[in-house]
ZADOBA-31803 format. One record per atom (N, C-alpha, C): atom name; residue number from 1; x, y, z; residue in one letter. Coordinates in steps of 0.1 Angstrom, whole numbers, plus 5000, padded with zeros to 4 digits. Layout:
BEGIN
ATOM  CA  NUM  X  Y  Z  A
...
This chain:
BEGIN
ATOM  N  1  9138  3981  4140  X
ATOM  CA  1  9130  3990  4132  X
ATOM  C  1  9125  3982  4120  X
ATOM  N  2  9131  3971  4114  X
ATOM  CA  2  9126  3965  4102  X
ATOM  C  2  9113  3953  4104  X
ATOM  N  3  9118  3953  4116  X
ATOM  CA  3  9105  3942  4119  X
ATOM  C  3  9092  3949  4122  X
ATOM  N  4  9088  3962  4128  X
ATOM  CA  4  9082  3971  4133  X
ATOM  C  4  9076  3980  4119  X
ATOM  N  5  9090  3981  4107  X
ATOM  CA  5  9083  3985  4096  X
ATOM  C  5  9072  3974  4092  X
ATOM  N  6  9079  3963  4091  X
ATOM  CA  6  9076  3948  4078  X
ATOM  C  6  9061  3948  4087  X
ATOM  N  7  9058  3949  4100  X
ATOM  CA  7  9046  3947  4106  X
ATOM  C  7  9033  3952  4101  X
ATOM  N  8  9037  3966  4102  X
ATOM  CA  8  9026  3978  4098  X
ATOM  C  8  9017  3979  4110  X
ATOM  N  9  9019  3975  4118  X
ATOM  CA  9  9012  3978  4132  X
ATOM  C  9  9020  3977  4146  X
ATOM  N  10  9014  3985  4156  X
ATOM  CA  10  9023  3985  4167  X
ATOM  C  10  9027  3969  4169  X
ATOM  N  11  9035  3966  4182  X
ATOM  CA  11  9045  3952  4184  X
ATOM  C  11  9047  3958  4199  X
ATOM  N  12  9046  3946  4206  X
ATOM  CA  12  9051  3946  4219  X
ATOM  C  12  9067  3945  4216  X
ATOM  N  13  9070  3943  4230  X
ATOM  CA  13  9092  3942  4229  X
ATOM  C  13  9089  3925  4230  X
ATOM  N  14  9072  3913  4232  X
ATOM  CA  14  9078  3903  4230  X
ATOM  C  14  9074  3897  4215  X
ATOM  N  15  9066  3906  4213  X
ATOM  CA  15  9063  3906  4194  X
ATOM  C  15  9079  3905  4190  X
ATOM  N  16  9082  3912  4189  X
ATOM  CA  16  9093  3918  4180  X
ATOM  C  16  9104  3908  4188  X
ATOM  N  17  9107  3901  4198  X
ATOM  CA  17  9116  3895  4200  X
ATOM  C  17  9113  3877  4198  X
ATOM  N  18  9099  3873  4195  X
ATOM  CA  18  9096  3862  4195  X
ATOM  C  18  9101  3860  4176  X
ATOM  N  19  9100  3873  4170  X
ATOM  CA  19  9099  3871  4155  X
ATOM  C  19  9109  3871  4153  X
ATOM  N  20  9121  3876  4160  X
ATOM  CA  20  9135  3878  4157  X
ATOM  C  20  9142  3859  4159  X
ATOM  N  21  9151  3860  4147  X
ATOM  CA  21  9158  3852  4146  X
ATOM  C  21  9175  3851  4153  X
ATOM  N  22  9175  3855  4164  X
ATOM  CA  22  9185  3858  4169  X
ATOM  C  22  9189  3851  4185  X
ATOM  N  23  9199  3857  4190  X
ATOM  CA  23  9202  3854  4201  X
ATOM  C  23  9204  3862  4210  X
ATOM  N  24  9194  3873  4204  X
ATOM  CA  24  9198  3887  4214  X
ATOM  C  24  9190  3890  4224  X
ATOM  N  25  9191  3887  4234  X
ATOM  CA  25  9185  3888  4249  X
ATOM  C  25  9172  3901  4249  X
ATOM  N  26  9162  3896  4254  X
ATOM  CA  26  9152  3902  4255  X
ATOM  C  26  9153  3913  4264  X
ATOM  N  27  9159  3917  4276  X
ATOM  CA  27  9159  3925  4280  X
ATOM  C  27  9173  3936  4272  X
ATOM  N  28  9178  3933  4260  X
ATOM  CA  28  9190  3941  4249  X
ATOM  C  28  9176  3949  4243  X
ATOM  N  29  9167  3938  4240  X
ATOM  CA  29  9158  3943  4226  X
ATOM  C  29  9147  3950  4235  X
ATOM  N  30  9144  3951  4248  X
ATOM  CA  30  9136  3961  4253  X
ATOM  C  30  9145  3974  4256  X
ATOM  N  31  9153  3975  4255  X
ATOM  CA  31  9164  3984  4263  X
ATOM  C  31  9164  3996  4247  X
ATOM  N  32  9167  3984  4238  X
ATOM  CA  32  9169  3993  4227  X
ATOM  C  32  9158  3999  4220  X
ATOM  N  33  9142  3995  4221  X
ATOM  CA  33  9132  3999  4216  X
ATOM  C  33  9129  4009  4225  X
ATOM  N  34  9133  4011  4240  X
ATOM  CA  34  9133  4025  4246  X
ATOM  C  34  9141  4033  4240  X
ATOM  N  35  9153  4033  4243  X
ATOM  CA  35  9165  4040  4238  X
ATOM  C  35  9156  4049  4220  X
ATOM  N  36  9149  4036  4212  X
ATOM  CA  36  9151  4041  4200  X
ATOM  C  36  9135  4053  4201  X
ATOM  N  37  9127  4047  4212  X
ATOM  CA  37  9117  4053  4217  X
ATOM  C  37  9122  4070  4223  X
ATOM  N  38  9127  4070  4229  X
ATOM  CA  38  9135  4085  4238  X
ATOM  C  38  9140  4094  4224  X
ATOM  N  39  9148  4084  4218  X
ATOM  CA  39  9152  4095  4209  X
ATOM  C  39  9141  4104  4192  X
ATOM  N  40  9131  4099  4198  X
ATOM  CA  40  9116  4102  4190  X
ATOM  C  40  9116  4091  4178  X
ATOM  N  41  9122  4082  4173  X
ATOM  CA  41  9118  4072  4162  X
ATOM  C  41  9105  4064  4165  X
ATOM  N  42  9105  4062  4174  X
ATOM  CA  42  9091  4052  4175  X
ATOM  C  42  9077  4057  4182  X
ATOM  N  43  9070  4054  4180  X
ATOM  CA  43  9060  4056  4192  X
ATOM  C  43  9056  4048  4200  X
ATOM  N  44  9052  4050  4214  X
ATOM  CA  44  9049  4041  4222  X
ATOM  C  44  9034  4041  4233  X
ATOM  N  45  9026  4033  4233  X
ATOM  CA  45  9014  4033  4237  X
ATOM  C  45  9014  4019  4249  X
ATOM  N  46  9006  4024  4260  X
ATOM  CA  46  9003  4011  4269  X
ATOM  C  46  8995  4000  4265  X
ATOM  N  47  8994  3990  4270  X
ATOM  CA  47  8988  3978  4260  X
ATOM  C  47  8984  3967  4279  X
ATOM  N  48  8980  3972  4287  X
ATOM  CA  48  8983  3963  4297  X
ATOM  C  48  8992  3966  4304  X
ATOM  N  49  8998  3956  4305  X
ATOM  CA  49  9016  3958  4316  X
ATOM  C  49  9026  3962  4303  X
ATOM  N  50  9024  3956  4292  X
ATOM  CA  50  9033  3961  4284  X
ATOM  C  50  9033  3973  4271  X
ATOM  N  51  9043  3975  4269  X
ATOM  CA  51  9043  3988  4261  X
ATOM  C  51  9040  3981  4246  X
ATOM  N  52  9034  3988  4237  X
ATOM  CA  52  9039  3988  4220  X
ATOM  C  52  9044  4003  4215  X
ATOM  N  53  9051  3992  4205  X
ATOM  CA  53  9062  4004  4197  X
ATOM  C  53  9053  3998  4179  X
ATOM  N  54  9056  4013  4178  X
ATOM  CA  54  9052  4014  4164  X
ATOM  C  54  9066  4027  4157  X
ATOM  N  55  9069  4026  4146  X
ATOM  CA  55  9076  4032  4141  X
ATOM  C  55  9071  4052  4138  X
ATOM  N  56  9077  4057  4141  X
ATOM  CA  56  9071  4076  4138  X
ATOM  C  56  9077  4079  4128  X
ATOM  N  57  9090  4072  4121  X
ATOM  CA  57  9099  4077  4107  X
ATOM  C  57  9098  4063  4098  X
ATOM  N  58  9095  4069  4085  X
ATOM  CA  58  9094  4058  4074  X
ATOM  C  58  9110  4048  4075  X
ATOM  N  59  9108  4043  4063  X
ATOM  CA  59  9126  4039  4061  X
ATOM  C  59  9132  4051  4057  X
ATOM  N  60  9125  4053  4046  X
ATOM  CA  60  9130  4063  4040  X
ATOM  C  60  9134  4077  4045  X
ATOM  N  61  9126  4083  4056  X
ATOM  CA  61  9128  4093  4062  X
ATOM  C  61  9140  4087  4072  X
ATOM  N  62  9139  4079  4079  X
ATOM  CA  62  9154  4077  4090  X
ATOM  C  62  9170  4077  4076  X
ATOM  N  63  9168  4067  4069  X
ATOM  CA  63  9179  4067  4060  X
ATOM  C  63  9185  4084  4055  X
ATOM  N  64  9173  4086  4051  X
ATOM  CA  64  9174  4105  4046  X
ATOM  C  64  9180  4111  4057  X
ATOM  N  65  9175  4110  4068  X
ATOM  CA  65  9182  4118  4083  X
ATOM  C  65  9196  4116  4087  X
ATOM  N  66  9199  4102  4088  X
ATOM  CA  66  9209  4099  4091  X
ATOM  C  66  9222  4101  4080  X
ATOM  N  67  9217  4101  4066  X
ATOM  CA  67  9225  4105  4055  X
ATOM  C  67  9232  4120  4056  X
ATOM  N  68  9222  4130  4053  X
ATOM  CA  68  9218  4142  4059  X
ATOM  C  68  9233  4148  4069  X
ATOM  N  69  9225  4138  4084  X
ATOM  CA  69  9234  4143  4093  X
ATOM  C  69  9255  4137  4093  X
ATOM  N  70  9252  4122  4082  X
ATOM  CA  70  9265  4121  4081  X
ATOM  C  70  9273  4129  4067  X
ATOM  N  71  9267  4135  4057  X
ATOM  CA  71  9275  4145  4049  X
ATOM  C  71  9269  4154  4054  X
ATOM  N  72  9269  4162  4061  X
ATOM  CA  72  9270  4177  4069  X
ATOM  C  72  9283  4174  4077  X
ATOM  N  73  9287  4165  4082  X
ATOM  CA  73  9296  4162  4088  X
ATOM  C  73  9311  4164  4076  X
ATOM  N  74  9309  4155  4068  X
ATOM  CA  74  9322  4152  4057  X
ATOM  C  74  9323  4160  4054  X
ATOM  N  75  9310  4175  4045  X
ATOM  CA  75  9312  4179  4039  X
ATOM  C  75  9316  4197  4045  X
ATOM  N  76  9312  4199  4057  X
ATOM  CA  76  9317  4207  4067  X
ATOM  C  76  9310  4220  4058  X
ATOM  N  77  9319  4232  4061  X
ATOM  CA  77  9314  4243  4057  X
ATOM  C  77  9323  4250  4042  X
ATOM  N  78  9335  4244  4047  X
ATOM  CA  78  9351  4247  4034  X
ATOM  C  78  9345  4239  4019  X
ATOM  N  79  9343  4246  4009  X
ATOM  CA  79  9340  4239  3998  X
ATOM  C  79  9352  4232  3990  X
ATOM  N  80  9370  4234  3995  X
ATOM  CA  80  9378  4228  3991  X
ATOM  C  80  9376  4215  4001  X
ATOM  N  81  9375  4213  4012  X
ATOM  CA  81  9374  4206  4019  X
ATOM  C  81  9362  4192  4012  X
ATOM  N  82  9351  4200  4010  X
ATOM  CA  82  9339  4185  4007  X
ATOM  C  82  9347  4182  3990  X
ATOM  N  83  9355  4191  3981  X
ATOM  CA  83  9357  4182  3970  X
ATOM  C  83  9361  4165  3969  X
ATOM  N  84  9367  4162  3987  X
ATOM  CA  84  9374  4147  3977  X
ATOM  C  84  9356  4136  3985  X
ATOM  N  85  9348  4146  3991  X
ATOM  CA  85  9336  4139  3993  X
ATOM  C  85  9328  4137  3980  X
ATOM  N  86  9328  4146  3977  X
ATOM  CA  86  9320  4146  3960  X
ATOM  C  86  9325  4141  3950  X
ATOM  N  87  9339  4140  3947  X
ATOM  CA  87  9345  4131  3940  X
ATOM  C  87  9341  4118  3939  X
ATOM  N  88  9344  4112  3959  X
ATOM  CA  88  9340  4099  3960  X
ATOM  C  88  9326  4095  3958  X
ATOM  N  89  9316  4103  3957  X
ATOM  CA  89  9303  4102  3953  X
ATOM  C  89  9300  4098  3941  X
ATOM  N  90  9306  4109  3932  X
ATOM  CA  90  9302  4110  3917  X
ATOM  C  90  9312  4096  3912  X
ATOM  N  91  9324  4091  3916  X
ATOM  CA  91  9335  4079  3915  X
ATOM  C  91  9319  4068  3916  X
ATOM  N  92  9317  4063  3931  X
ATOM  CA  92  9309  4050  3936  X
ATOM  C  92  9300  4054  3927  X
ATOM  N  93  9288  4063  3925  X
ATOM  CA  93  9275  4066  3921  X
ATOM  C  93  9283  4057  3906  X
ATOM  N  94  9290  4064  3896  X
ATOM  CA  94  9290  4062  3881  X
ATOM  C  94  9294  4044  3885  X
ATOM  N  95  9306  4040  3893  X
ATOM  CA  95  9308  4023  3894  X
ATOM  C  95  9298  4018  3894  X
ATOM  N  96  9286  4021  3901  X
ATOM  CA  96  9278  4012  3907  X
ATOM  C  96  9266  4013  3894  X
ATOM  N  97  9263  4022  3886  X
ATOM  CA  97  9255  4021  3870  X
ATOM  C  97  9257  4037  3869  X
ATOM  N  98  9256  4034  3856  X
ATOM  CA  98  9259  4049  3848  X
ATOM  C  98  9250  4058  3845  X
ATOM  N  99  9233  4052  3849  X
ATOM  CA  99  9222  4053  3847  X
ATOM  C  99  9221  4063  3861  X
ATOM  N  100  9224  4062  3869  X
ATOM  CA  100  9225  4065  3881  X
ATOM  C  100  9233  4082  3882  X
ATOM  N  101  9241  4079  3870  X
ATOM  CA  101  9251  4090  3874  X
ATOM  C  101  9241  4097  3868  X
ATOM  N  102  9238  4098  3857  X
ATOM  CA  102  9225  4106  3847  X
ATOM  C  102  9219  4109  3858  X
ATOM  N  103  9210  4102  3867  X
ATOM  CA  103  9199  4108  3876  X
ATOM  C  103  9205  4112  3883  X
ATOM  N  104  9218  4116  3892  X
ATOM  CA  104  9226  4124  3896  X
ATOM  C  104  9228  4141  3889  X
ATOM  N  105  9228  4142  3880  X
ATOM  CA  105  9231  4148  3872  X
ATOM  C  105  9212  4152  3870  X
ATOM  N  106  9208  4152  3867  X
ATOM  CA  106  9193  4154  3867  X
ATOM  C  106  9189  4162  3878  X
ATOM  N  107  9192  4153  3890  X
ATOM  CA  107  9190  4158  3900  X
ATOM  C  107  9196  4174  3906  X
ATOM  N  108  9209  4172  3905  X
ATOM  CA  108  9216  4184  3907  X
ATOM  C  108  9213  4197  3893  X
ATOM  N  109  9206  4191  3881  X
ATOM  CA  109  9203  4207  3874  X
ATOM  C  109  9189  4211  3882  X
ATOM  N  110  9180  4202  3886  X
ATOM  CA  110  9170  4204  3891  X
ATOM  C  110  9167  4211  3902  X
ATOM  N  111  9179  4211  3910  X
ATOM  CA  111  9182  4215  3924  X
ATOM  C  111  9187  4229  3919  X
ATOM  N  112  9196  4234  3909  X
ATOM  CA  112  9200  4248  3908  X
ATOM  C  112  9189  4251  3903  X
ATOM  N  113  9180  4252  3897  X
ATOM  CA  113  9167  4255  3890  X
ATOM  C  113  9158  4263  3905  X
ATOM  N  114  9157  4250  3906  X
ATOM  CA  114  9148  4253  3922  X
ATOM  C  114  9154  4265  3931  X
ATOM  N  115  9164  4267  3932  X
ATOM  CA  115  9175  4276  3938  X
ATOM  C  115  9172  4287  3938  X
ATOM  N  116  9175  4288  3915  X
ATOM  CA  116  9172  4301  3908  X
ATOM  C  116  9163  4305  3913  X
ATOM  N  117  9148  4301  3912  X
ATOM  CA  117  9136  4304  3913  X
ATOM  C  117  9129  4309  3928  X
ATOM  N  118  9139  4301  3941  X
ATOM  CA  118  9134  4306  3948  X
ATOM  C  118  9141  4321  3954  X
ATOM  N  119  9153  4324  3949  X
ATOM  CA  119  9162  4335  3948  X
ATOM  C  119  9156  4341  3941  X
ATOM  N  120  9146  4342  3933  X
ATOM  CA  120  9139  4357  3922  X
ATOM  C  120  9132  4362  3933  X
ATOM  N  121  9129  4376  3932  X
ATOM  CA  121  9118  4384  3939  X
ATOM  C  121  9108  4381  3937  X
């Protein structure tokens, strides 16, 4: 996906495997541009005999999704249950800068705001 972002244009599977720095077998990295193809991330168009892939989700949109779908998971439906998830959030968030925790905090009055307002008649 990052090579396919960094491009900004479709990529064959031997684009994308000629630019790769790796050792990972060309028929791995066609296998997996289908796979990532099936599951709706990419788009794919004929080009000749071979396919290009171009990206259908930003970074930012896949990151968001997959974040998304891993705290719906932690945080389940029991609100005693997501406490020691939120803890470890608000814990890493403040370690990692304290500027951060502020825009945490920003964020979340912003979000009950939005709430309020869409809950008025």
């Amino acid at each position: 996906m990052d090579d396919l972002w960094d491009r900004g244009r479709p990529a064959s599977v031997r684009d994308v495997w000629e630019g790769r720095q790796t050792d990972l077998a060309y028929t791995t990295l066609m296998t997996t541009l289908d796979r990532l193809y099936k599951k709706g991330l990419l788009e794919r168009s004929k080009d000749g005999r071979a396919f290009l892939y171009a990206p259908r989700v930003s970074r930012e949109q896949l990151q968001r999704g997959l974040l998304t779908r891993m705290l719906d998971g932690l945080l389940g439906r029991d609100a005693q249950a997501a406490r020691p998830v939120l803890s470890t959030l608000v814990e890493t968030v403040g370690r990692a800068d304290a500027r951060l925790l502020d825009e945490l905090e920003r964020m979340v009055a912003a979000e009950r705001r939005r709430r309020r307002q869409r809950s008025r008649p």
